[in-house]
C-alpha positions as CSV (number, residue, x, y, z in Angstrom):
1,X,-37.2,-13.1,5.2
2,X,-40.0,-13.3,3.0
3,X,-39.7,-16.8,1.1
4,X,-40.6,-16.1,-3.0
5,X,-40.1,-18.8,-5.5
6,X,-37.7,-16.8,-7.7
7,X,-36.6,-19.8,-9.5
8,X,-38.6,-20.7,-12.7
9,X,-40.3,-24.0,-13.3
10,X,-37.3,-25.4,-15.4
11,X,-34.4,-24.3,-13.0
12,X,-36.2,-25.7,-9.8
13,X,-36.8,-29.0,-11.8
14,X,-32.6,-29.3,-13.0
15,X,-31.8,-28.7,-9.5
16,X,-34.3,-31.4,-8.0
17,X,-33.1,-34.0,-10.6
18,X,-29.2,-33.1,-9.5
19,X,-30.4,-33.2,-6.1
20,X,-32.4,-36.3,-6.5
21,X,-28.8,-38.2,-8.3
22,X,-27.2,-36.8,-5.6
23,X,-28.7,-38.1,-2.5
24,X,-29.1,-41.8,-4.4
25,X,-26.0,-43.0,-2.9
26,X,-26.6,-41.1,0.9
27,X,-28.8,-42.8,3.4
28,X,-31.9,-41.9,4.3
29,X,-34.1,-43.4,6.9
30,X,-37.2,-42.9,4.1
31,X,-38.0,-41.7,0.5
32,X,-40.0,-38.8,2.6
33,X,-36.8,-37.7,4.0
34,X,-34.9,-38.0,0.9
35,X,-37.9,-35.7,-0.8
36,X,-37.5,-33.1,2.7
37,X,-34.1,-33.0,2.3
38,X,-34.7,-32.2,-1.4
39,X,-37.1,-29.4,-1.0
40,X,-35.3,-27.7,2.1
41,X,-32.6,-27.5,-0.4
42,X,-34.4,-26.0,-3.2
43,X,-35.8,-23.8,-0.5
44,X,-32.5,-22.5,0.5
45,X,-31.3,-22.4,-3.1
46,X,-34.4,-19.6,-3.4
47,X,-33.8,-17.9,-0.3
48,X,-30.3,-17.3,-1.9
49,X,-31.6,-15.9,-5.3
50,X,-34.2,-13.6,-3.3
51,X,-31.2,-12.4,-1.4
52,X,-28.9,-11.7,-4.6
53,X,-31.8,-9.8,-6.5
54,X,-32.6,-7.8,-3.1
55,X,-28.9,-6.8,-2.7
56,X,-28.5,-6.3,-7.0
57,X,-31.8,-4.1,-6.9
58,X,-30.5,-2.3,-3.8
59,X,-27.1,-1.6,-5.6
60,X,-28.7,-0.7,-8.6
61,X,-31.2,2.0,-6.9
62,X,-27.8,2.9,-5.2
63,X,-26.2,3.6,-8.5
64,X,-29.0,5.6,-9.7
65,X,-29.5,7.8,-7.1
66,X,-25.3,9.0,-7.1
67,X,-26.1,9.8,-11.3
68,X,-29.2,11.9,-10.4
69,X,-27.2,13.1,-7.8
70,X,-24.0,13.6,-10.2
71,X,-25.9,14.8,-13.5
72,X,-27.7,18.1,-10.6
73,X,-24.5,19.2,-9.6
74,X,-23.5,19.1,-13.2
75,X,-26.2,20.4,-14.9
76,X,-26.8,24.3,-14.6
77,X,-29.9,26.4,-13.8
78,X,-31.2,29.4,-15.2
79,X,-29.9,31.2,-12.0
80,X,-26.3,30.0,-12.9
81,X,-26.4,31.0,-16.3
82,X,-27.8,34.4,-15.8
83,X,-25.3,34.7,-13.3
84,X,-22.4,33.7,-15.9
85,X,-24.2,36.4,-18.4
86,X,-23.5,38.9,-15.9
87,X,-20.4,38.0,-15.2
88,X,-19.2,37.7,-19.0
89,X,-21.3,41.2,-19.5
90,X,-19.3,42.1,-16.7
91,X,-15.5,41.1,-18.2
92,X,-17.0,42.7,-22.1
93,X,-17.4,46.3,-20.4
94,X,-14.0,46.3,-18.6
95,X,-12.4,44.8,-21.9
96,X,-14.2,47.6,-23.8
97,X,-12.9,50.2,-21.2
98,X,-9.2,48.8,-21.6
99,X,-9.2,49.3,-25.3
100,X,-10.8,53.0,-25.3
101,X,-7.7,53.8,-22.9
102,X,-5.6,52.0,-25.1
103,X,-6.7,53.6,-28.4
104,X,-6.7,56.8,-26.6
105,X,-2.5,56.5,-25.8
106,X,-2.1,55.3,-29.2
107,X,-4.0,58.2,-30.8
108,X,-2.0,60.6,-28.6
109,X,1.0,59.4,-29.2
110,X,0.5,59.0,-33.0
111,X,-0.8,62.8,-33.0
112,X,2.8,63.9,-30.7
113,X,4.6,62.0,-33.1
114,X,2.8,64.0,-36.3
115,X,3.3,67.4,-34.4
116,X,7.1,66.6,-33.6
117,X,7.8,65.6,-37.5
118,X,6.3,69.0,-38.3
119,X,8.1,71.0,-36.4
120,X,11.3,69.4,-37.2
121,X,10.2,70.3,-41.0
């Protein structure tokens, strides 16, 4: 794995002085392995913060790849809505159709009804 410093100046600086207070009461053969010991730490310490940020960037691109994905299926095309038009145009004419044969029975009915009452008369 590719070793970045991802920890600022300041962060790297709190966690040598912890480490530093820390290993004051360990023993250490030398102050040059107290100060390895110190900066493997800090080196592992960044090797975890690279990893977090590869696996939050990765999960992120993840994330934004299923809305693209979500907002195509959603979103329609000029093909679907001419589609719909036809359709709808479609569902108009037969509506129109049903009401001319309604209208028609009505007005046939209405006239049978006039012709009855004047014969009765």
């Amino acid at each position: 794995m590719q070793q970045t410093n991802s920890l600022n100046v300041a962060a790297e600086k709190v966690i040598h002085d912890f480490l530093k207070r820390f290993t004051d009461n360990k023993h250490f053969a030398t102050d040059k392995e107290k100060e390895e010991f110190i900066e493997e730490t800090i080196k592992v310490v960044n090797i975890v913060v690279d990893d977090t940020k590869s696996s939050n960037n990765i999960r992120v691109n993840e994330l934004k790849q299923e809305i693209v994905d979500e907002l195509r299926n959603e979103l329609a095309t000029k093909a679907d809505m001419k589609a719909e038009f036809a359709k709808m145009r479609q569902e108009i004419a037969e509506s129109k159709t049903d009401i001319i044969k309604w209208l028609s029975a009505f007005q046939i009915t209405v006239v049978s009804v006039a012709v009855a009452i004047i014969k009765l008369f």
